[in-house]
C-alpha positions as CSV (number, residue, x, y, z in Angstrom):
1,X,54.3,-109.8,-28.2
2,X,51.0,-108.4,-28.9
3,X,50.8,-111.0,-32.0
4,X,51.3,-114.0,-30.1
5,X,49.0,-113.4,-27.2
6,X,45.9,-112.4,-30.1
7,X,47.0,-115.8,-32.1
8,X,46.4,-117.4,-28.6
9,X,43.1,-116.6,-28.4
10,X,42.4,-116.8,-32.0
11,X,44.0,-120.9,-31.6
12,X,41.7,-121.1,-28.6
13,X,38.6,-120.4,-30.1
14,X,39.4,-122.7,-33.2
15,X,40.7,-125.7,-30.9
16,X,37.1,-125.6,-29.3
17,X,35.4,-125.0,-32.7
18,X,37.4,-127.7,-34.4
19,X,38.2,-130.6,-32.3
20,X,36.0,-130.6,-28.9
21,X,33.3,-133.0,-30.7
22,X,35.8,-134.3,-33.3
23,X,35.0,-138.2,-33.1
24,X,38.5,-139.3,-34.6
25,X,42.2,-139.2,-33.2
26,X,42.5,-135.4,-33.5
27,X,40.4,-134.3,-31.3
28,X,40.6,-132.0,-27.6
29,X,41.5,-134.8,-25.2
30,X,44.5,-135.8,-27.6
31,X,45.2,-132.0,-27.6
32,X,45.7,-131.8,-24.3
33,X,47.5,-135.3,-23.8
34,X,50.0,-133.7,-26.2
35,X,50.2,-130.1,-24.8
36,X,50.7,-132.1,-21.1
37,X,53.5,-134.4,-23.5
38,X,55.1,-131.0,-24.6
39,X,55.3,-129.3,-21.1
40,X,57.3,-132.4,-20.2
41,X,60.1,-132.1,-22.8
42,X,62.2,-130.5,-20.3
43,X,62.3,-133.0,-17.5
44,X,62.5,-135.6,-20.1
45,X,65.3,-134.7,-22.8
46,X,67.4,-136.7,-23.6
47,X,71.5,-136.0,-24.9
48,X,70.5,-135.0,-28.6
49,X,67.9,-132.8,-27.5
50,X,70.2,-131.0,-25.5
51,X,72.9,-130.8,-28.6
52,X,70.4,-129.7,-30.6
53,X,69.8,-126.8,-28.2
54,X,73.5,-126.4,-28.0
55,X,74.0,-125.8,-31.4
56,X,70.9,-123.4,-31.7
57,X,72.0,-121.4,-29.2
58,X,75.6,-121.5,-30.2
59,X,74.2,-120.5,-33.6
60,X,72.2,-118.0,-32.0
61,X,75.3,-116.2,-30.2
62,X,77.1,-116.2,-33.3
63,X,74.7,-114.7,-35.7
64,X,74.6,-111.5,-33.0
65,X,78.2,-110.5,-33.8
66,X,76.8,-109.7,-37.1
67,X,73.4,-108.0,-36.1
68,X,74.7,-104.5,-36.8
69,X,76.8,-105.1,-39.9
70,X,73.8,-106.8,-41.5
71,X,71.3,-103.8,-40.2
72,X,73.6,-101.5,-41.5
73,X,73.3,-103.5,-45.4
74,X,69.5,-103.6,-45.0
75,X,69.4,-99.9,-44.3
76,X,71.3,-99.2,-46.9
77,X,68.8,-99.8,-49.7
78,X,65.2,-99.9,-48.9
79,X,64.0,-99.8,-51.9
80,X,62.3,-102.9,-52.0
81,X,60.4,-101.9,-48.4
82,X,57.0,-102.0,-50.0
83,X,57.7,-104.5,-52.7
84,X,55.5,-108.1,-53.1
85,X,57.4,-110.3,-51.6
86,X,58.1,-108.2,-48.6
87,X,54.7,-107.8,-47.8
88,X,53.8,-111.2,-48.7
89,X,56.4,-112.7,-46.1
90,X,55.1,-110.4,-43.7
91,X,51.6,-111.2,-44.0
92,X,52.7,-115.4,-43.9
93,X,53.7,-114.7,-40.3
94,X,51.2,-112.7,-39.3
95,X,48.7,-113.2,-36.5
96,X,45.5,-114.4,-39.1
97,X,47.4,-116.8,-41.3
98,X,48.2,-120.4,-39.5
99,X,45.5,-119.9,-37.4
100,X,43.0,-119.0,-40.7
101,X,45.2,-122.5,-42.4
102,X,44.4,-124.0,-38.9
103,X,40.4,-123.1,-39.3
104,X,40.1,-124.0,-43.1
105,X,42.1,-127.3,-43.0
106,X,40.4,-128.7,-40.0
107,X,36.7,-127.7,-40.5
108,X,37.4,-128.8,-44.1
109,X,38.5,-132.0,-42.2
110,X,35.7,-132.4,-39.7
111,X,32.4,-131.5,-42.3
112,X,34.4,-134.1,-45.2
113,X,35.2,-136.7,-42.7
114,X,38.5,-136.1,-44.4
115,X,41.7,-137.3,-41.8
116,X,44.5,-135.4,-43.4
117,X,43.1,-132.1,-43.6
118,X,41.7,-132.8,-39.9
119,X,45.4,-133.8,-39.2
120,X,47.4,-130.7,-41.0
121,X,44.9,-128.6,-38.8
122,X,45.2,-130.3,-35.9
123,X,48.9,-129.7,-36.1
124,X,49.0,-126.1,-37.0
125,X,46.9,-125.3,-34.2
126,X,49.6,-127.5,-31.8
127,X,52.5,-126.2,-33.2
128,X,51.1,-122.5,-32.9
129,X,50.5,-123.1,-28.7
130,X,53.9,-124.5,-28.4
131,X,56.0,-122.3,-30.2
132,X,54.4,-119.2,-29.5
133,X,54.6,-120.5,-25.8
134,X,58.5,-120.2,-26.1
135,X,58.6,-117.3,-28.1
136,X,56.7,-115.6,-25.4
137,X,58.9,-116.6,-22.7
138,X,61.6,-115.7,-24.0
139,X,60.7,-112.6,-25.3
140,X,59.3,-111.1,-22.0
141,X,62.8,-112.7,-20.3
142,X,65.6,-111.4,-22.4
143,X,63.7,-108.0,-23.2
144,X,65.9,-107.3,-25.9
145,X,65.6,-104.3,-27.9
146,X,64.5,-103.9,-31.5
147,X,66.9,-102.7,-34.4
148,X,64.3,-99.4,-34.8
149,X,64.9,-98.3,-31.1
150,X,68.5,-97.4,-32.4
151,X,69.9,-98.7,-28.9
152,X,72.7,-101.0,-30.3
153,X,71.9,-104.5,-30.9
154,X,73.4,-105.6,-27.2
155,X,71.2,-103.7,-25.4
156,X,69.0,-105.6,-23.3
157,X,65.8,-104.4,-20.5
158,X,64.8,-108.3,-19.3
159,X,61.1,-109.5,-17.7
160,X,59.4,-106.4,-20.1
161,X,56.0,-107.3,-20.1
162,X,54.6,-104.9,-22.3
163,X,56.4,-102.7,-24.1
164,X,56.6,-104.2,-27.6
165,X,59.5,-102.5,-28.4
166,X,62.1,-104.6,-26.1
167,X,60.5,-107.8,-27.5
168,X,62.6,-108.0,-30.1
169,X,64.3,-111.5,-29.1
170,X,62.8,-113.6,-30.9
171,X,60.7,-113.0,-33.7
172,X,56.7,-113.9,-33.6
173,X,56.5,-113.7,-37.3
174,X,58.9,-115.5,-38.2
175,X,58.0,-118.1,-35.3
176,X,54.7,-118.3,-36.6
177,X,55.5,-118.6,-40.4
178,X,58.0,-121.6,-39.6
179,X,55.9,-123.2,-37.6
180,X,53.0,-123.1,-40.2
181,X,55.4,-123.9,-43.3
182,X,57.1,-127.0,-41.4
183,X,53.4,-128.9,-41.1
184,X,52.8,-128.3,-44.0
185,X,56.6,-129.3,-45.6
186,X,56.2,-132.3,-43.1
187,X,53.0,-133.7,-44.4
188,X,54.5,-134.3,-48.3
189,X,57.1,-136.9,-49.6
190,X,57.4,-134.4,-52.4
191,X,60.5,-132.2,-52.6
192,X,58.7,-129.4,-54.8
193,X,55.9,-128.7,-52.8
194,X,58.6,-128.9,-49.6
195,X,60.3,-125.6,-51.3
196,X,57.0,-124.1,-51.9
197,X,56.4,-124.1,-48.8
198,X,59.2,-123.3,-47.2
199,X,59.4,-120.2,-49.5
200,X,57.2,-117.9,-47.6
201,X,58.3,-118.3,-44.1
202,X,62.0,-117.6,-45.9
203,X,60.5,-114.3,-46.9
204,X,58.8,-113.5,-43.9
205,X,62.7,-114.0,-42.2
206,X,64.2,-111.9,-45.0
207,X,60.8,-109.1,-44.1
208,X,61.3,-108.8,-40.2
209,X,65.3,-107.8,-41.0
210,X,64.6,-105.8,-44.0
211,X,61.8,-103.7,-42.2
212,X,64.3,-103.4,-39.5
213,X,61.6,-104.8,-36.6
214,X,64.2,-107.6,-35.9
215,X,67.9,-108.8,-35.7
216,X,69.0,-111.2,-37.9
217,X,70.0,-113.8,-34.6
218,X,66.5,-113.0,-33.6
219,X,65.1,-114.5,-36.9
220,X,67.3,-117.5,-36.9
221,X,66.4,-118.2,-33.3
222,X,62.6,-118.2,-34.6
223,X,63.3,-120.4,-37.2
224,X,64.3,-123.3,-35.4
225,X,61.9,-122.7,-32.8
226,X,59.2,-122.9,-35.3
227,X,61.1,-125.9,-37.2
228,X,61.6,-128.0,-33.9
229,X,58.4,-127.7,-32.4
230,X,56.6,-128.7,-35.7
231,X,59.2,-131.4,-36.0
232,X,58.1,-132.5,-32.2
233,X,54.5,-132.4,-33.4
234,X,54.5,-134.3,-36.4
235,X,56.6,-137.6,-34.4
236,X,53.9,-137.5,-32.2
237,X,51.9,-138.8,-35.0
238,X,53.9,-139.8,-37.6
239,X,53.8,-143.8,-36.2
240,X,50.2,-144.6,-36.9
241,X,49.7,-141.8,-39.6
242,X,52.2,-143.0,-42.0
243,X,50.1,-143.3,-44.8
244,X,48.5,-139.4,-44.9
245,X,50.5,-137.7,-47.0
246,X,50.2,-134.4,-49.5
247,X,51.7,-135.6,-53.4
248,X,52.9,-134.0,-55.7
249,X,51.4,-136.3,-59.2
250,X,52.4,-135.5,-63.1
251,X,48.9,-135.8,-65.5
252,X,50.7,-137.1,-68.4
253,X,47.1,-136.8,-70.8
254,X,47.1,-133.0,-69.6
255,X,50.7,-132.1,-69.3
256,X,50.3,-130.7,-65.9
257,X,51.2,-131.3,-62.4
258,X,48.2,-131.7,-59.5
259,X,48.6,-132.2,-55.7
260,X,47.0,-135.4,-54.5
261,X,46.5,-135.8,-50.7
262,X,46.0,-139.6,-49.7
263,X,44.5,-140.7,-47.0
């Protein structure tokens, strides 16, 4: 809980930095149209929206009969606790990273006059707000219990506002890696760099249940929270930003690949 309310204030302080004198589309009036836009999605939804949060949470319920038995593998060999990729998933999801892509992409953006980078962090920083908005929610509601707490994986203390150990429902890390690793998967045609990216916010899923701060159900519940709301924020701007993409471009002189962002 604690990392979503510091990645608040860190997204704050960038969204003011970034876009409050930004002279093009991305800039603090459309941030707040679209935040006001998001807050609506509720009264608004339509009959796939609610599938799709039928099968999520059908998916969710699922994944929780297997909690423990997957705990119980994970426990089982830890020998891989301290190991790279552990620790670089968990540091994708961490508290610093989308909002540090956020900050780099969008000043990058603003000083270059440069409209994707000002678009990617434009996007980040939405898709942070949004998701860690529901993360929060539902964390503090369902006040579920972490895997460390050795309470059982059905054990539940709801409206917990700050103890960080019945926050375990869903995952903040694994909210925040998705969210960052879908903008970033969403502004490329090319299928490489759409693995690439995707590859660290699957480690930081594989982390949180390894290091034993999360159920797996919480983790997939992240996920798709992350994926959606990214998903939400790129249609938003997808109609009249079709031609900003990231490429992926073979150098046939050099023998190399190179990534080419057009704009």
């Amino acid at each position: 809980m604690k990392l979503i309310r510091n990645s608040f204030f860190f997204l704050f302080l960038i969204v003011q930095a970034l876009f409050s004198q930004n002279t093009n589309h991305y800039n603090l009036n459309q941030f707040k149209k679209e935040t006001v836009d998001f807050l609506k999605i509720p009264f608004n939804a339509d009959k796939n929206d609610y599938l799709t949060l039928g099968i999520i949470s059908a998916g969710t319920f699922l994944a929780m009969q297997i909690d423990q038995p997957i705990r119980d593998v994970a426990l089982s060999n830890q020998k891989y606790h301290s190991s790279l990729p552990m620790k670089f998933g968990k540091m994708w999801g961490e508290l610093y990273t989308a909002p540090a892509v956020a900050l780099l992409t969008g000043l990058y953006g603003n000083l270059s006059g440069n409209k994707t980078y000002s678009k990617i962090g434009f996007e980040i920083a939405q898709t942070i707000l949004y998701s860690g908005m529901i993360t929060s929610f539902i964390k503090i509601a369902a006040g579920r219990a972490r895997p460390f707490t050795d309470k059982g994986s059905s054990f539940y203390k709801p409206f917990t506002f700050f103890n960080d150990d019945y926050h375990s429902l869903p995952s903040g890390h694994t909210t925040l890696a998705f969210a960052l690793s879908t903008v970033l998967a969403n502004n490329t045609e090319s299928d490489y760099l759409k693995i690439l990216f995707y590859l660290p916010a699957m480690l930081t899923t594989i982390s949180r249940v390894y290091h034993d701060s999360h159920w797996t159900s919480d983790v997939l519940l992240s996920a798709a929270i992350g994926y959606f709301t990214a998903r939400w924020v790129y249609n938003k701007h997808n109609n009249y930003n079709s031609d900003i993409k990231i490429g992926l471009i073979p150098d046939e002189q050099f023998n190399w690949l190179y990534v080419k962002i057009n704009f």
